[in-house]
N, CA, C and O atoms as a Tinker XYZ file with bonds, in Angstrom:
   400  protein
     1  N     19.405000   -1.153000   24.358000    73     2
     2  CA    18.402000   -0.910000   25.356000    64     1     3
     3  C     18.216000    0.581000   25.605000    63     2     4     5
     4  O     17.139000    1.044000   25.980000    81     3
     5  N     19.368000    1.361000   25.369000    73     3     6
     6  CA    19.000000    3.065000   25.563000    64     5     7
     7  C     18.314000    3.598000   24.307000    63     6     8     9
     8  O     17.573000    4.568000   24.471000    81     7
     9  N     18.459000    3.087000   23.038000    73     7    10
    10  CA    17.627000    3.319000   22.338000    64     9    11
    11  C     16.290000    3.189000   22.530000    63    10    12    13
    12  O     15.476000    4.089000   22.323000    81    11
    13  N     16.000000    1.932000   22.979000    73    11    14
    14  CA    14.687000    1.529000   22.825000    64    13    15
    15  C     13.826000    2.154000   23.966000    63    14    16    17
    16  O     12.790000    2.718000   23.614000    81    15
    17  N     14.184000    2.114000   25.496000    73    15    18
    18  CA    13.717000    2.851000   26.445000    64    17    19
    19  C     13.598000    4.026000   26.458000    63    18    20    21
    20  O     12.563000    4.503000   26.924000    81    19
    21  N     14.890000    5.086000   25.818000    73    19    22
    22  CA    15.138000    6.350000   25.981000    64    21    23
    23  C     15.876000    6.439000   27.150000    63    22    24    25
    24  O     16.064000    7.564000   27.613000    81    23
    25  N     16.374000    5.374000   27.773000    73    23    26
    26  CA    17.209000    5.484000   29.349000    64    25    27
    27  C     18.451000    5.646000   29.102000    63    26    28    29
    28  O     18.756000    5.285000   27.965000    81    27
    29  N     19.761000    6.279000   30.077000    73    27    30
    30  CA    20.631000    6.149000   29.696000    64    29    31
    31  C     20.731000    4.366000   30.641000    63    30    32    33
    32  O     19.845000    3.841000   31.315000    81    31
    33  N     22.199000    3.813000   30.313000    73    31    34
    34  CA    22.731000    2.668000   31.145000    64    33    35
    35  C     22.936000    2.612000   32.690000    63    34    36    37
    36  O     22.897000    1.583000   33.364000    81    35
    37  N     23.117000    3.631000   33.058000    73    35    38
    38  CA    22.854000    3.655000   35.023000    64    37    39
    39  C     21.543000    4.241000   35.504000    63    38    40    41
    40  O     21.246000    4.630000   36.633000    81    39
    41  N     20.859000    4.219000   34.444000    73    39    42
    42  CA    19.549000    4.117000   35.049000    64    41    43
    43  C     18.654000    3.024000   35.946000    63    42    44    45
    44  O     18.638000    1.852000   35.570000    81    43
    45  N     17.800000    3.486000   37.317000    73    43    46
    46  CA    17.632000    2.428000   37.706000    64    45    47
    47  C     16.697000    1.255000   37.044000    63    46    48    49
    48  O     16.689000    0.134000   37.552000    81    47
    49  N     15.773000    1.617000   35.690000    73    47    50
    50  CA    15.465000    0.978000   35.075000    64    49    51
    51  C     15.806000   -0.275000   34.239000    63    50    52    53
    52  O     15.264000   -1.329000   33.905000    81    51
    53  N     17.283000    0.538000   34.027000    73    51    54
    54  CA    17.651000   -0.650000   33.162000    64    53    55
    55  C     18.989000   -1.664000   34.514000    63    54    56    57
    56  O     19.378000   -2.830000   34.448000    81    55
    57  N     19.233000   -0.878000   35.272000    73    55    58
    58  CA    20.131000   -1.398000   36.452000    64    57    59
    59  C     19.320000   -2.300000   36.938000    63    58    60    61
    60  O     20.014000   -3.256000   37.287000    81    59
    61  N     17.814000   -2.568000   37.219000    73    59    62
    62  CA    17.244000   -3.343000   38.293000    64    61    63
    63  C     16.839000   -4.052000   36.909000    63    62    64    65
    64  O     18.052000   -4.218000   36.780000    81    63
    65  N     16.525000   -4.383000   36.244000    73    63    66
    66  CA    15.993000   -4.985000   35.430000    64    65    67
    67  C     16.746000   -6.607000   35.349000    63    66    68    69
    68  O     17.971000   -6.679000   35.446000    81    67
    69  N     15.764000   -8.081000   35.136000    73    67    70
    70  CA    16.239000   -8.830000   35.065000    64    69    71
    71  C     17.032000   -8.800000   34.047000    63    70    72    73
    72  O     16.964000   -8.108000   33.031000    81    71
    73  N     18.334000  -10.142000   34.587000    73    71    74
    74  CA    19.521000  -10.503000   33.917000    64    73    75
    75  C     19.455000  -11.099000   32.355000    63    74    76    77
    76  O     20.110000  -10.683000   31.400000    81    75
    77  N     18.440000  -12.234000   32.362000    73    75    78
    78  CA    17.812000  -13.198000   31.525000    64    77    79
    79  C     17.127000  -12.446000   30.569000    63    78    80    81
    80  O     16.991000  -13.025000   29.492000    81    79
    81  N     16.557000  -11.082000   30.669000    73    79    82
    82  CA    15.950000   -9.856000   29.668000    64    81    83
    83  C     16.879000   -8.872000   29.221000    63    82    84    85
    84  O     16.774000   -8.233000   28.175000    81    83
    85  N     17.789000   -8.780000   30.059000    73    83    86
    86  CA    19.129000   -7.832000   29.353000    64    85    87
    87  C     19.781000   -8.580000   28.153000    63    86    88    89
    88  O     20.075000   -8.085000   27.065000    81    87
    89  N     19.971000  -10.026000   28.608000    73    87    90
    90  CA    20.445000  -11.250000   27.710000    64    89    91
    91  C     19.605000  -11.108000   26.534000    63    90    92    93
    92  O     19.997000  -10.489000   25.546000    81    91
    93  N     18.829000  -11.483000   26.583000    73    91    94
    94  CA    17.494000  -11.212000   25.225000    64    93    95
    95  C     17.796000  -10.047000   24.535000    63    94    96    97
    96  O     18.416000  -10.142000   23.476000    81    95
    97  N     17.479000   -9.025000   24.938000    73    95    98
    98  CA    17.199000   -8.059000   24.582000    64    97    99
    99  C     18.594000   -7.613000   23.830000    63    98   100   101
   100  O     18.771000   -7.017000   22.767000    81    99
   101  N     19.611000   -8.196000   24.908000    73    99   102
   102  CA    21.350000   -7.686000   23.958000    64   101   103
   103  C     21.567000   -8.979000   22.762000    63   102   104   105
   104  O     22.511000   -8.879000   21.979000    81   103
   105  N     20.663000  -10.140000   22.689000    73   103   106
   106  CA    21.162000  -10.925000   21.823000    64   105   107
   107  C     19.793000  -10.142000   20.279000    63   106   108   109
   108  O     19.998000  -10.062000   19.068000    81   107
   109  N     18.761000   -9.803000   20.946000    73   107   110
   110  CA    17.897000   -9.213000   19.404000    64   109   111
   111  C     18.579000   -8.273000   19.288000    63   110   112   113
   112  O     18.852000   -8.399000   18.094000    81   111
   113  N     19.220000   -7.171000   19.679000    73   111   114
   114  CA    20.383000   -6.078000   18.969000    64   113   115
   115  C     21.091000   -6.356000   18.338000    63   114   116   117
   116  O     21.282000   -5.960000   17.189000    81   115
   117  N     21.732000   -7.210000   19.020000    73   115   118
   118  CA    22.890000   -8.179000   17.967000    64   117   119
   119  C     22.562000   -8.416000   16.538000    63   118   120   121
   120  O     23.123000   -7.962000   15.541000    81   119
   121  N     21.518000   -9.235000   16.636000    73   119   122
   122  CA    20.860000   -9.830000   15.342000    64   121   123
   123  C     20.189000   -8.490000   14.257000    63   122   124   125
   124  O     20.014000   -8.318000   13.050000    81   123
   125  N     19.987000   -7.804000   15.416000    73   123   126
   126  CA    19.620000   -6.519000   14.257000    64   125   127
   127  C     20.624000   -6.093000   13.469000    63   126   128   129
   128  O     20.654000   -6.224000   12.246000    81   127
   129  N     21.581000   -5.503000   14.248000    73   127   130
   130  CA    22.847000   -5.232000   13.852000    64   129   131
   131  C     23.466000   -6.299000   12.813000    63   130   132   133
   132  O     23.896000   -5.891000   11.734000    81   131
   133  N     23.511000   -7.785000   13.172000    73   131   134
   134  CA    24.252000   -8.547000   11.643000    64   133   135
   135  C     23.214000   -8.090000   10.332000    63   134   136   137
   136  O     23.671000   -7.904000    9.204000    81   135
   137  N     21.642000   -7.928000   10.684000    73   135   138
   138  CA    20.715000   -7.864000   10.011000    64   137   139
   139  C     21.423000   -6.858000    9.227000    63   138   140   141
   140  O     21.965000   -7.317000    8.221000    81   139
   141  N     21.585000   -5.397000    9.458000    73   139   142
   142  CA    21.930000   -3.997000    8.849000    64   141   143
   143  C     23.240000   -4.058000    8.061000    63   142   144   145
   144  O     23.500000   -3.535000    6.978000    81   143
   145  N     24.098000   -4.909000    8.951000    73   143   146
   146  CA    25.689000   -5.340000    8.424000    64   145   147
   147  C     25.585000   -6.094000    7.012000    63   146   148   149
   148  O     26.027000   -5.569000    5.991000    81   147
   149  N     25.074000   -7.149000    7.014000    73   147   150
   150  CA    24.042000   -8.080000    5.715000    64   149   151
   151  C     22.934000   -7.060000    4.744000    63   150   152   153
   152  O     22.427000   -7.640000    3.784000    81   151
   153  N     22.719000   -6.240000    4.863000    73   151   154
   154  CA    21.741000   -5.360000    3.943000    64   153   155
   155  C     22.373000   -4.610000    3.527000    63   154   156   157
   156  O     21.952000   -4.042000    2.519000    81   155
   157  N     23.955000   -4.142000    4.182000    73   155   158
   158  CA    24.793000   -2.950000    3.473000    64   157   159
   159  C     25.619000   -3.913000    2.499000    63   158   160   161
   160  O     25.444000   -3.704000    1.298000    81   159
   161  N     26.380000   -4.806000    2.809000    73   159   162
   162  CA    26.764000   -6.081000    2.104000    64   161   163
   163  C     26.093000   -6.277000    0.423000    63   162   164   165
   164  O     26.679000   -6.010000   -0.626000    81   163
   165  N     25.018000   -6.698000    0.553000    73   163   166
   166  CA    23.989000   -6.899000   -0.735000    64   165   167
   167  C     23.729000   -5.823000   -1.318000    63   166   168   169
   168  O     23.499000   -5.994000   -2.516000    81   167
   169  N     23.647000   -4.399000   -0.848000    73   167   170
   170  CA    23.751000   -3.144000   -1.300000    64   169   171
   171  C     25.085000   -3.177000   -2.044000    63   170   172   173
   172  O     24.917000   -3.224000   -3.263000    81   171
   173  N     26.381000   -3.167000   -1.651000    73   171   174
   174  CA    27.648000   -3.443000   -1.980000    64   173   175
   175  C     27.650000   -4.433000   -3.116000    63   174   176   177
   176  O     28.340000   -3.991000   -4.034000    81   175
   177  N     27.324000   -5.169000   -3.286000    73   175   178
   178  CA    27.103000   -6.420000   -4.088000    64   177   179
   179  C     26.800000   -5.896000   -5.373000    63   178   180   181
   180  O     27.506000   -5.920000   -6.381000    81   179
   181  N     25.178000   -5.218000   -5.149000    73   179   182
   182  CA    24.747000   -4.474000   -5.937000    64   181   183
   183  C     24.829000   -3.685000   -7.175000    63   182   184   185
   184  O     24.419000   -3.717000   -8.335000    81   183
   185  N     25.703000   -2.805000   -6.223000    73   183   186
   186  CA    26.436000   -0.968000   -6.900000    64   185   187
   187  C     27.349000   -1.823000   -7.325000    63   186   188   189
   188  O     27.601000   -1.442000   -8.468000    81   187
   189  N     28.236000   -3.094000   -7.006000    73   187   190
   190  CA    29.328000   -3.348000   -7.808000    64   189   191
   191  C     28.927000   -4.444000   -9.230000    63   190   192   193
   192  O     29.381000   -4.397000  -10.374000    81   191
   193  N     28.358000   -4.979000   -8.893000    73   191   194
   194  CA    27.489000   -5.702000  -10.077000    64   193   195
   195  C     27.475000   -4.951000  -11.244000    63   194   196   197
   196  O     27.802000   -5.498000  -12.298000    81   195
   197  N     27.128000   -3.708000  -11.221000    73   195   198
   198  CA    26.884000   -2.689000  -12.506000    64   197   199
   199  C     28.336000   -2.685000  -13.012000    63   198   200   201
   200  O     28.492000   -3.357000  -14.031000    81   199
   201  N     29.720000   -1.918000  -12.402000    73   199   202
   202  CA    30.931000   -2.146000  -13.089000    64   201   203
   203  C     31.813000   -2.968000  -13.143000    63   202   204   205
   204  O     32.789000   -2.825000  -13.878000    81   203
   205  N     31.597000   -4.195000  -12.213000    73   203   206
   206  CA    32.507000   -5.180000  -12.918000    64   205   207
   207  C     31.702000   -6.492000  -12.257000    63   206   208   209
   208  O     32.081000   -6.917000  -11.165000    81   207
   209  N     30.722000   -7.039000  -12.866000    73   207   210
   210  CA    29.892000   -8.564000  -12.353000    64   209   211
   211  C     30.724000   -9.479000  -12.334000    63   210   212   213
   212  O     30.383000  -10.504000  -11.742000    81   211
   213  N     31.782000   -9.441000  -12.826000    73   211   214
   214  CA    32.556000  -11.038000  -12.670000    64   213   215
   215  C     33.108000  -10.963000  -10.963000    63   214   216   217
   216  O     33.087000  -11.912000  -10.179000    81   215
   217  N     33.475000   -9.897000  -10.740000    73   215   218
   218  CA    33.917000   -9.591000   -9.372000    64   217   219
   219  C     33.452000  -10.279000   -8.476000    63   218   220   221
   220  O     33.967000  -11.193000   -7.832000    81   219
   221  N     32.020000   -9.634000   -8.414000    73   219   222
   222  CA    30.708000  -10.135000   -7.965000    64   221   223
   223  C     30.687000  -11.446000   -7.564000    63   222   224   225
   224  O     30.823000  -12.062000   -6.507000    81   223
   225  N     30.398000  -11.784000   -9.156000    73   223   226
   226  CA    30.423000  -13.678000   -9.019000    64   225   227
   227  C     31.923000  -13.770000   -8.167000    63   226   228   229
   228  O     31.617000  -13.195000   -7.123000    81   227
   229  N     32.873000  -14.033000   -8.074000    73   227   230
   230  CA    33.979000  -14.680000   -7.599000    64   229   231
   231  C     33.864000  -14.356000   -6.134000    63   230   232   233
   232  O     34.214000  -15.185000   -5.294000    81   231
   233  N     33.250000  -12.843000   -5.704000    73   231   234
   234  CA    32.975000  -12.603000   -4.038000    64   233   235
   235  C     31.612000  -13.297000   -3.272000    63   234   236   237
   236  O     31.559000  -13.427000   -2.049000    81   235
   237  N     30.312000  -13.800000   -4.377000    73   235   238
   238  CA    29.690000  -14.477000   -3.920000    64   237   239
   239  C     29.974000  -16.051000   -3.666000    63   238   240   241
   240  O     29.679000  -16.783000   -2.721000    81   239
   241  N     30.720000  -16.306000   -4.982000    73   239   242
   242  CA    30.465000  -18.118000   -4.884000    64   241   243
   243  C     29.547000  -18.131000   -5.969000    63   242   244   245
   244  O     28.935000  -19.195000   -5.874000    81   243
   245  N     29.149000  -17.504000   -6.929000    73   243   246
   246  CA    28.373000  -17.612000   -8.015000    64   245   247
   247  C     29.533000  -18.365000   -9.447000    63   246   248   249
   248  O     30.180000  -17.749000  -10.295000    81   247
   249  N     29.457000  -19.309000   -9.306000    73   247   250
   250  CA    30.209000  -19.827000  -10.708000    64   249   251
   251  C     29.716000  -20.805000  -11.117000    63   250   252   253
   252  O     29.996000  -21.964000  -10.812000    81   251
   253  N     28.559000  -20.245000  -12.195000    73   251   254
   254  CA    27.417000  -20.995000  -12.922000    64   253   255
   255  C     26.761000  -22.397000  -12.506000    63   254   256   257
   256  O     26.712000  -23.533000  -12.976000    81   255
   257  N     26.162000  -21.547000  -11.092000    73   255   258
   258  CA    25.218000  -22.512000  -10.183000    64   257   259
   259  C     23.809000  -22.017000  -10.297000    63   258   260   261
   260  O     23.082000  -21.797000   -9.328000    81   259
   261  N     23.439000  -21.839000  -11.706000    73   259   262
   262  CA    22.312000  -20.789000  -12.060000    64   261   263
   263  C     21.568000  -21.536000  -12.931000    63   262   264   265
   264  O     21.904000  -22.115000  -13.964000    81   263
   265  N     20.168000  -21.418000  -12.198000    73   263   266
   266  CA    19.163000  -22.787000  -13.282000    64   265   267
   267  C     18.441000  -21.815000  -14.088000    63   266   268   269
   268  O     17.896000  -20.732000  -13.876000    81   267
   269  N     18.690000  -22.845000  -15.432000    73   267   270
   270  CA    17.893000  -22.170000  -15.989000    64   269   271
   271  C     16.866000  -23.088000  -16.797000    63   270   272   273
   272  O     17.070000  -24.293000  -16.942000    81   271
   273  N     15.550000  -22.318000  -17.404000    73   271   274
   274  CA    14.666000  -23.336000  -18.203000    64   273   275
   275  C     14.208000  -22.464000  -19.571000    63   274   276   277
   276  O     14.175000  -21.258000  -19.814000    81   275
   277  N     13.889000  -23.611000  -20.303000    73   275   278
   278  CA    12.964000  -23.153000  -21.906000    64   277   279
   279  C     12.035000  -22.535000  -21.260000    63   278   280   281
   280  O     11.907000  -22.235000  -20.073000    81   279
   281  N     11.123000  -22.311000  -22.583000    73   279   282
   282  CA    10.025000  -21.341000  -22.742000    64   281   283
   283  C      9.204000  -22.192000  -22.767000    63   282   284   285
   284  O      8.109000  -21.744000  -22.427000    81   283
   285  N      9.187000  -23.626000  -23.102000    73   283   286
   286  CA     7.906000  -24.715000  -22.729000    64   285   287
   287  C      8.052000  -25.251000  -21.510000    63   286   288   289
   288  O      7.018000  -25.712000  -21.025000    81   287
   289  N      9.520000  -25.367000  -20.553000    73   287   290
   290  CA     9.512000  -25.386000  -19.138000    64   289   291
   291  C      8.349000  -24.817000  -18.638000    63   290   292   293
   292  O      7.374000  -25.386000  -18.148000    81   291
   293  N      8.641000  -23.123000  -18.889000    73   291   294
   294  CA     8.234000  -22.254000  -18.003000    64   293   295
   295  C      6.625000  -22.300000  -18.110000    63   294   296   297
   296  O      5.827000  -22.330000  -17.174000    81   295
   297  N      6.374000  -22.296000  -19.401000    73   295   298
   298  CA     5.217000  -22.571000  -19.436000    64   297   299
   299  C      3.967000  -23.642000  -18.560000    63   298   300   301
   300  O      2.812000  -23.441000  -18.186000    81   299
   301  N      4.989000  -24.930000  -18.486000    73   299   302
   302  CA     4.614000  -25.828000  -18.358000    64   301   303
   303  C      4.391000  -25.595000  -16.485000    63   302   304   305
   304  O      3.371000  -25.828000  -15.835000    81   303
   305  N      5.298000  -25.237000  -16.146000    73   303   306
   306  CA     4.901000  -24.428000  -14.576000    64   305   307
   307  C      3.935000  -23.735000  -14.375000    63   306   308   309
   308  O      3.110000  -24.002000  -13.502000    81   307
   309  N      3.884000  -23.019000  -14.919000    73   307   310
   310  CA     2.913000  -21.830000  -15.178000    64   309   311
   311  C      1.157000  -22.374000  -15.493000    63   310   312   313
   312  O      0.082000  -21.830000  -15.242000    81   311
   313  N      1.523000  -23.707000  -16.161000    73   311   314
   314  CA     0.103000  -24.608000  -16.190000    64   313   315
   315  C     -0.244000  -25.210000  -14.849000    63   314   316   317
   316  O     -1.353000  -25.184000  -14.317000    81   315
   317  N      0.985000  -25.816000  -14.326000    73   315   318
   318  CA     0.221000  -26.438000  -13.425000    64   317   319
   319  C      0.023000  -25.345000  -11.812000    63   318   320   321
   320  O     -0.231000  -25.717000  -10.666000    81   319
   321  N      0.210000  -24.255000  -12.234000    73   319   322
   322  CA     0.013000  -23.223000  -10.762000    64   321   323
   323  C     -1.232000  -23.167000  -11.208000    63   322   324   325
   324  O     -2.262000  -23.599000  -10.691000    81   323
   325  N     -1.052000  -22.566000  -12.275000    73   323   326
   326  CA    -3.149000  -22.281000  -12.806000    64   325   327
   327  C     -3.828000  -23.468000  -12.441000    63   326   328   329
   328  O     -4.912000  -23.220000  -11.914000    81   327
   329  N     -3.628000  -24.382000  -12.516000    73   327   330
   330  CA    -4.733000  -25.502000  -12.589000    64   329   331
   331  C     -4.719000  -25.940000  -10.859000    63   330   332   333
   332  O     -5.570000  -26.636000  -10.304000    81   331
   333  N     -3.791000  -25.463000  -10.368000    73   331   334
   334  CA    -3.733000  -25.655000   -8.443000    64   333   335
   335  C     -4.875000  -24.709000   -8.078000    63   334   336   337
   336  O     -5.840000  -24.952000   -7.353000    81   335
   337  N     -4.469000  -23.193000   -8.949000    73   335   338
   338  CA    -5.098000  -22.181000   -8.288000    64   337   339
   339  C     -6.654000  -22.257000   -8.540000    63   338   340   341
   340  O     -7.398000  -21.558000   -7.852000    81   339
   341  N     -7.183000  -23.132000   -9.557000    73   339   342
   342  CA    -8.567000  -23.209000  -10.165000    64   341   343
   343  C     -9.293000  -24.498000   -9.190000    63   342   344   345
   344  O    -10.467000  -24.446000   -8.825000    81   343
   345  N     -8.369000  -25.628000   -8.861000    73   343   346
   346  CA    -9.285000  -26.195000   -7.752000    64   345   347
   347  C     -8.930000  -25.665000   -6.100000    63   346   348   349
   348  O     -9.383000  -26.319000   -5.161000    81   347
   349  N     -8.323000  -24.778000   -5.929000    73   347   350
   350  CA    -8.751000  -24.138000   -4.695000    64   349   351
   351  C    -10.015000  -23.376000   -4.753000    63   350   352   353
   352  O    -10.893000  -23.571000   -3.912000    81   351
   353  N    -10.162000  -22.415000   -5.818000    73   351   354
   354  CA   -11.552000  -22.166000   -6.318000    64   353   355
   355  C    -12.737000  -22.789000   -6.152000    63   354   356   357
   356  O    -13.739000  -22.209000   -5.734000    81   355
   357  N    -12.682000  -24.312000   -6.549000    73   355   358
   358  CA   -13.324000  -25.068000   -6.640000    64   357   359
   359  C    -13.973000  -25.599000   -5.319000    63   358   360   361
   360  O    -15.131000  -26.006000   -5.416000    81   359
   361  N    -13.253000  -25.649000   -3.873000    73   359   362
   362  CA   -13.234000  -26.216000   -2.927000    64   361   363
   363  C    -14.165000  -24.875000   -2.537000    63   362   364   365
   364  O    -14.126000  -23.724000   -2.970000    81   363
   365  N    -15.279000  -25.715000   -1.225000    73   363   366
   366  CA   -15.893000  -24.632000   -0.727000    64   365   367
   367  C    -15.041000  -24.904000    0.653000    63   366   368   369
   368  O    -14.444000  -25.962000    0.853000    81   367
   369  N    -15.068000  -23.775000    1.601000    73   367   370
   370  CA   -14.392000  -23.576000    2.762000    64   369   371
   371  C    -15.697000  -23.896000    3.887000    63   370   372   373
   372  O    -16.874000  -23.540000    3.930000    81   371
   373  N    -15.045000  -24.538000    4.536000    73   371   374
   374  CA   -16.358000  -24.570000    5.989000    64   373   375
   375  C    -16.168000  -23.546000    6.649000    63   374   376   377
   376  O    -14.992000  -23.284000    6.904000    81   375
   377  N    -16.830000  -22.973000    6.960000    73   375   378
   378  CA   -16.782000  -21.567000    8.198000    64   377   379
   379  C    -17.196000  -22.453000    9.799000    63   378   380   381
   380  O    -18.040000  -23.348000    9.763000    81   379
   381  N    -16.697000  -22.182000   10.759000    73   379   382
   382  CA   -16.364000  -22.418000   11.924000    64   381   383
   383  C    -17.920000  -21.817000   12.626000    63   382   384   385
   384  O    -17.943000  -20.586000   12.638000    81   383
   385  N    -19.147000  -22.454000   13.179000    73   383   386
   386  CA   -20.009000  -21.984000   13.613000    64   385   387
   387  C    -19.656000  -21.595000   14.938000    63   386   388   389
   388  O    -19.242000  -22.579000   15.551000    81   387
   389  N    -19.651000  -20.498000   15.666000    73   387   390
   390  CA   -19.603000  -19.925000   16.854000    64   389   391
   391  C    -20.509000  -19.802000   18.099000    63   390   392   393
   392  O    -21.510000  -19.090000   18.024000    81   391
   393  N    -20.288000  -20.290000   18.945000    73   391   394
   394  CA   -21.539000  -20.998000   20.106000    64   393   395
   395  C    -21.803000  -19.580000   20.569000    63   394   396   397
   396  O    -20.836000  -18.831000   20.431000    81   395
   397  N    -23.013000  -18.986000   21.143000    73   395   398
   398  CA   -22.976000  -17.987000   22.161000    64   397   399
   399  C    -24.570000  -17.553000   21.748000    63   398   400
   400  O    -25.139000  -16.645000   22.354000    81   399
């Protein structure tokens, strides 16, 4: 909250301020904070991936839970997105007439 206001903590701003908004406001910090804690993590993950990946795998839980497909799989995906994306094309959209 002193970040975000620029207040220090015995300010009467943040002193009078409801209880139920301090709560909020200290539980989205929180979450920011695991947020930043979790992005340095996967960074870590990362930089170590390059000199030793088996590591990696054994600190994630990665032990060949990894799908994989052919080249006529992929293809075959790849057909039916095109052919989704060609009758959305196809569909005309109603526009919403506006009273006034």
């Amino acid at each position: 909250m002193v970040k975000t206001f620029q207040k220090l903590p015995d300010d009467e701003f943040i002193a009078d301020m409801n209880q139920f908004t301090k709560m909020w406001m200290f539980y989205n910090w929180l979450e920011d904070q695991r947020d930043d804690v979790e992005l340095v993590k996967n960074h870590a993950y990362l930089l170590g991936s390059f000199w030793n990946p088996e590591a990696v795998k054994k600190l994630t839980g990665e032990s060949g839970q990894q799908y994989s497909s052919t080249d006529e799989e992929f293809e075959q995906s790849l057909e039916i997105v095109k052919q989704d994306n060609q009758q959305e094309k196809g569909k005309k959209r109603r526009r919403r007439k506006i009273k006034g």
